[in-house]
N, C-alpha and C positions, 0 to 999 in steps of 0.2 A: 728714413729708408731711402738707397739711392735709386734713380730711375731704372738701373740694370738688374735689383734684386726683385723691383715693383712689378717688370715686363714680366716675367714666368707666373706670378696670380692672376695678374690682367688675362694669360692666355688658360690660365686654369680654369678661371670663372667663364671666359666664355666655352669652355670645351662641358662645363657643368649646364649652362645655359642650353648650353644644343641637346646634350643628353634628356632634360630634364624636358624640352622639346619633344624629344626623338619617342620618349615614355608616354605624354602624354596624347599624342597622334598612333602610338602605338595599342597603346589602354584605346582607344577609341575602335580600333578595326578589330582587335579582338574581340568588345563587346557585342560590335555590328556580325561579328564573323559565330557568336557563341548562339547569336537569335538569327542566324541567319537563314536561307532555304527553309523556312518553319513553316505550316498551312497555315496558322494561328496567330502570330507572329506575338508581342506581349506588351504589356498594360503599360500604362507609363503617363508620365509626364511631372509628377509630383504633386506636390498636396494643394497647390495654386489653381490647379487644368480650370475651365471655364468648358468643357468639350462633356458633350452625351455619345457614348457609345452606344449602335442600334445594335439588334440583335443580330442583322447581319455584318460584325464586328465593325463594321465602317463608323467612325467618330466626327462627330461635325460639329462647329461652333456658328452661333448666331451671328449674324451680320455686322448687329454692332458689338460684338464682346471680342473680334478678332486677332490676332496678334501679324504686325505684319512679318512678311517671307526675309530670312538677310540676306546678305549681299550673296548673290551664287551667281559670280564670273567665273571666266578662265578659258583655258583650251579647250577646244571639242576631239574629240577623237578623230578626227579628220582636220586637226591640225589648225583649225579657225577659232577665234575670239569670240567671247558668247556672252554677255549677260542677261541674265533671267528679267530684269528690271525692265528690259527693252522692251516687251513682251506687255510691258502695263497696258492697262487698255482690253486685254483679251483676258478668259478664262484660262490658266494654265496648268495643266497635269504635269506633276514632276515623277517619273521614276525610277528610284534605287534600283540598278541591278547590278551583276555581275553576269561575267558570259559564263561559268563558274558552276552556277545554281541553277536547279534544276524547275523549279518552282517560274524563275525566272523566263525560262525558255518554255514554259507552258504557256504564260501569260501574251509573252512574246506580240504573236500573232493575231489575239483579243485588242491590244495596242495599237498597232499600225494600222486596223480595220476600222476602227474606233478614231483613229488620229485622221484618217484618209476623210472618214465620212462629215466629221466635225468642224473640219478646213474652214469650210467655205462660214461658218456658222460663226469665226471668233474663235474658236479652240485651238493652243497650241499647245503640245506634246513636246517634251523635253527631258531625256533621261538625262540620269548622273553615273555614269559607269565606276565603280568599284572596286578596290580589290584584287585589279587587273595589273600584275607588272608589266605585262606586254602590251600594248595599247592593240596589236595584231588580233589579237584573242580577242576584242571588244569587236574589229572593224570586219572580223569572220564571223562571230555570232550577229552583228546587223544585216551582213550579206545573205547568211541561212536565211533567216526570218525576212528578211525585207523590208528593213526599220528603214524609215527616211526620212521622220526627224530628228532634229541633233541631241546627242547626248554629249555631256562634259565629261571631260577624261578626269576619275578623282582616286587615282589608283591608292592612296594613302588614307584615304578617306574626312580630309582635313575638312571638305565643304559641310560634312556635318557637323563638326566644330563650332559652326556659326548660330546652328540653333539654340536659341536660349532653353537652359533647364523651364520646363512648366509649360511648355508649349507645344503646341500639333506636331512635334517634328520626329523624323524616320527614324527608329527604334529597331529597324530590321532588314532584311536583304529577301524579298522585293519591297519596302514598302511607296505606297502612292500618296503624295499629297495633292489638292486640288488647291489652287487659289483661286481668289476673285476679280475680278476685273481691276481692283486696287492693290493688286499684290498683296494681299491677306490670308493665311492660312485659314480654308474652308471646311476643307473637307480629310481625312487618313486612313488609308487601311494600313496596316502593317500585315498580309497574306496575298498571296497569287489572287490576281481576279478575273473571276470570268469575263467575257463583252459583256453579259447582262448587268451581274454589281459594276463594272465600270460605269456605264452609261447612266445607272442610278446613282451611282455619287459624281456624274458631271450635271447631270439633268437640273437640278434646284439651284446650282450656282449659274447656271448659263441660264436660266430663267428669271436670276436678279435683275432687276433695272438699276 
């Protein structure tokens, strides 16, 4: 076959590659988009989980059974470079929203009261925005609310991608993960939470030594 008949597959298979891509970040924010805004949010993890869900649907795993957090860099919605990883050392609250959902904008304000008061204790707040084509939409629903700490802009939804099947990770639109001071998945809700269930699924991890 000569090189000039070779070049047009070469660009086939990549134009396949990208699609095949395109499908499967696609498949991903539909799934997030079908559970999303839900009070309930839904079960998961696969038949592996090591995690007990309490009755106040919040799921937590033991200290030593943890699975660690992956890699979650990238831009923040205000256009600065973020990785989650930096944060080691501290308890950290991850949460999925979209400015979008409605569930989200309840919670909102339970968040940044909770993120305000925590500061000084070791607790960092870090949302993952969603969903969002306009990053505009993300930086007008932080302004209503009065978010100020940083959220990653993941309008595609790829940073859930990283999560391993069988593991504590976001299944839903709001959901909250907690990690541990080792960057370890602690603690999940997959629904809107009040200040109070927030503060009781920060309270046991920020009480590790």
């Amino acid at each position: 076959m000569s090189a000039a008949s070779r070049a047009p597959l070469r660009s086939t298979a990549r134009i396949r590659s990208r699609r095949a891509a395109l499908t499967t970040t696609g498949g991903v924010v539909a799934a997030l988009l079908v559970s999303a805004c839900t009070s309930g949010g839904v079960s998961g993890g696969g038949g592996d989980t090591n995690f007990v869900m309490g009755e106040d649907g919040i799921s937590t795993v033991a200290k030593g059974e943890r699975d660690a957090a992956p890699d979650l860099s990238g831009e923040t919605i205000d256009g600065e470079q973020l990785a989650v990883s930096s944060y080691k050392g501290k308890v950290v609250v991850l949460n999925v929203w979209g400015s979008w959902c409605a569930p989200c904008r309840a919670e909102a304000a339970n968040f940044q009261k909770v993120s305000t008061d925590l500061a000084a204790k070791g607790v960092q707040f870090v949302g993952i925005n969603v969903a969002d084509p306009q990053v505009k939409s993300a930086l007008a629903f932080e302004k209503q609310y009065g978010v100020t700490y940083p959220s990653l802009y993941d309008p595609s939804s790829k940073l859930m991608l990283r999560f391993e099947k069988g593991t504590l990770n976001p299944q839903a639109i709001p959901s909250t993960l907690v990690l541990d001071r080792q960057g370890k998945i602690a603690a999940r809700s997959l629904a809107a939470l009040s200040e109070e269930k927030l503060r009781s699924m920060i309270k046991p991890v920020l009480a590790e030594k």
